[in-house]
C-alpha positions in Angstrom: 6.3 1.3 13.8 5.5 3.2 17.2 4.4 6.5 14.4 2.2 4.5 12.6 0.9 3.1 15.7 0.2 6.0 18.2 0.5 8.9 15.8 -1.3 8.3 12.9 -4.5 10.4 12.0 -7.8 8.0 12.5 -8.9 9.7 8.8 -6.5 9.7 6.4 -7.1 9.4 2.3 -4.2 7.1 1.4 -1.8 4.9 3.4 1.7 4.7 1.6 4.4 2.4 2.9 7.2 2.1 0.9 9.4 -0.5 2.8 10.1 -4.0 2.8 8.0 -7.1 3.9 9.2 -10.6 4.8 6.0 -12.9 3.8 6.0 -15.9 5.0 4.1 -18.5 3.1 4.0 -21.4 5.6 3.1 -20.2 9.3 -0.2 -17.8 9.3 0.7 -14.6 11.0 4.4 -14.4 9.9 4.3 -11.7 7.1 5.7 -8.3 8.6 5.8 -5.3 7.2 9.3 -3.8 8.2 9.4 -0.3 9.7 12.0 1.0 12.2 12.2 0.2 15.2 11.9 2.8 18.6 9.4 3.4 21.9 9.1 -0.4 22.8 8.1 -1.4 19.4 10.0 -4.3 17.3 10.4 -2.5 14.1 8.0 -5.2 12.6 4.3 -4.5 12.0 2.1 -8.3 11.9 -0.6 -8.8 10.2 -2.2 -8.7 13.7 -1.2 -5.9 14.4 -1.8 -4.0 11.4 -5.5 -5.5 11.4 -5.8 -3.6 15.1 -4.6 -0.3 13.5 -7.4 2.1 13.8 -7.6 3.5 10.6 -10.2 4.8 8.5 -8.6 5.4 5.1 -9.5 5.5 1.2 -6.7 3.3 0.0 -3.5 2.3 1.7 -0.7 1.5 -0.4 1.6 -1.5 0.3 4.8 -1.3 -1.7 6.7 -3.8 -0.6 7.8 -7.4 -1.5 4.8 -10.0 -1.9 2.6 -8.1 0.1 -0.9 -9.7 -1.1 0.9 -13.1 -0.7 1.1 -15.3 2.5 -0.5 -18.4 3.4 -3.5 -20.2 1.6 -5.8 -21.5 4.3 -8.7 -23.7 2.9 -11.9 -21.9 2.6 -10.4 -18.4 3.1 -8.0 -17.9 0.4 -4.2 -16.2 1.2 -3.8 -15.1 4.3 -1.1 -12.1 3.5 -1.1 -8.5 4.6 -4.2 -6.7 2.3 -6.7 -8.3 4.8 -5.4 -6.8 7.6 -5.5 -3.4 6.3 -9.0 -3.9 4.6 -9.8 -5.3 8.3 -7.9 -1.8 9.8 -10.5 0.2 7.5 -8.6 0.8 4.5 -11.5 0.6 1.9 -9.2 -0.5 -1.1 -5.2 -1.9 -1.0 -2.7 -1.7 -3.4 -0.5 -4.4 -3.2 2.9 -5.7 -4.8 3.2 -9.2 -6.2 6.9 -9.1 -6.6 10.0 -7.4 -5.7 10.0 -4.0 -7.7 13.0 -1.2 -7.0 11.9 2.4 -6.2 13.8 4.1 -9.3 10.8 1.8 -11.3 7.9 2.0 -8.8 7.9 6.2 -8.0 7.0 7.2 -11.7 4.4 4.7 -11.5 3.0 5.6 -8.1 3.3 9.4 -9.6 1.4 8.9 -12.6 -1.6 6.7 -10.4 -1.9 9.4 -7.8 -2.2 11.8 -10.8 -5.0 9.8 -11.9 -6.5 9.9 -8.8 -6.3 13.8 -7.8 -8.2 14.4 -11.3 -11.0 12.6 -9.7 -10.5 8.9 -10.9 -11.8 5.5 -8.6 -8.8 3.8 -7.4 -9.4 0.6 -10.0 -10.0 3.1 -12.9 -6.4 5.1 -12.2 -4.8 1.7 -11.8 -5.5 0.5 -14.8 -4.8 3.7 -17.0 -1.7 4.0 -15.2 -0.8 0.2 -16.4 -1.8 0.8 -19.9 0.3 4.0 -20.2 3.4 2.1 -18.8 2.5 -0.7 -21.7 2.4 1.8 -24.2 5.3 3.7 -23.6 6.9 0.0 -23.2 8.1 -0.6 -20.1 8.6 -3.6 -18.9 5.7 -5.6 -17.4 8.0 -6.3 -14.0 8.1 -3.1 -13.5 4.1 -2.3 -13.3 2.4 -5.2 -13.6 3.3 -6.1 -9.6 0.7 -3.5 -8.6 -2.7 -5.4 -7.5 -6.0 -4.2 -6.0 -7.7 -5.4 -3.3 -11.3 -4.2 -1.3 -13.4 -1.7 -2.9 -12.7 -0.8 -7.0 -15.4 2.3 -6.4 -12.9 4.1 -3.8 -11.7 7.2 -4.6 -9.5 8.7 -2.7 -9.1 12.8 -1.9 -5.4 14.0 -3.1 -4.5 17.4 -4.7 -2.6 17.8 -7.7 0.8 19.1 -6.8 3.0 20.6 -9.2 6.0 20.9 -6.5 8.5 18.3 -6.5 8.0 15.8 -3.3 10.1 16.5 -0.1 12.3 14.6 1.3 11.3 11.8 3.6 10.7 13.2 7.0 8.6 10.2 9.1 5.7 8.5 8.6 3.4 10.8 6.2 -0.4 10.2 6.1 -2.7 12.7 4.3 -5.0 13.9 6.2 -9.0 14.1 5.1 
């Protein structure tokens, strides 16, 4: 939480967290993203706090339990954890409706990102990347939990990488 707090870059092309979220749909303001804790900080990044994040990215990525979910305020709509981050600056979110495991989300998330550093818009990879998983017939709750939110149009800058990823190392951000 302190990393993605005071360490990371203002501009960045995507956002990825790849954690867990507690959403809470009864009391607005209770949906954390969990992160680890360290340097005064809870472990737990609010909504609040995730709106005050100053960040000015193409797309972040939430993949976590429920993330677009939280609670439905008359007049606004849900009150989960996209807004924040489309408040933050993140042009366009990626959210999960549901639970998914990594082993079924990371060639999904592989084969968007593909889409994405061959020049696609963020809604355009998104959906290729759904109707290649329906074709080659996996099942829908394993790729149908992805959702976007903010702006369709964003595309974000990646590079095509033919290596195999590293190992987790801290919070990674890609710079622009």
């Amino acid at each position: 939480e302190a990393a993605i707090k005071r360490q990371l870059p203002r501009r960045i092309s995507v956002l990825h967290l790849a954690t867990h979220s507690l959403v809470g749909d009864r009391v607005l303001g209770r949906s954390p993203i969990a992160l680890a804790p360290g340097a005064g900080e809870d472990g737990f990044l609010t909504a609040a706090e995730a709106s005050a994040l100053p960040l000015d990215a193409d797309l972040a990525v939430l993949s976590a339990c429920r993330t677009p979910g939280g609670v439905v305020l008359a007049g606004e709509g849900v009150q989960g954890l996209t807004g924040p981050f489309l408040e933050a600056g993140a042009r366009a979110v990626i959210a999960t409706q549901w639970s998914i495991g990594d082993a079924q989300s990371v060639p999904f998330v592989d084969r968007l990102y593909g889409y994405i550093a061959r020049g696609a818009d963020v809604s355009d990879a998104l959906q290729r990347t759904k109707i290649e998983a329906i074709r080659a017939g996996i099942p829908v709750n394993q790729w149908a939990a992805f959702t976007l939110v903010g702006d369709w149009r964003s595309r974000p800058s990646l590079r095509a990488s033919r290596e195999a990823p590293l190992p987790w190392r801290g919070p990674v951000a890609i710079a622009r």
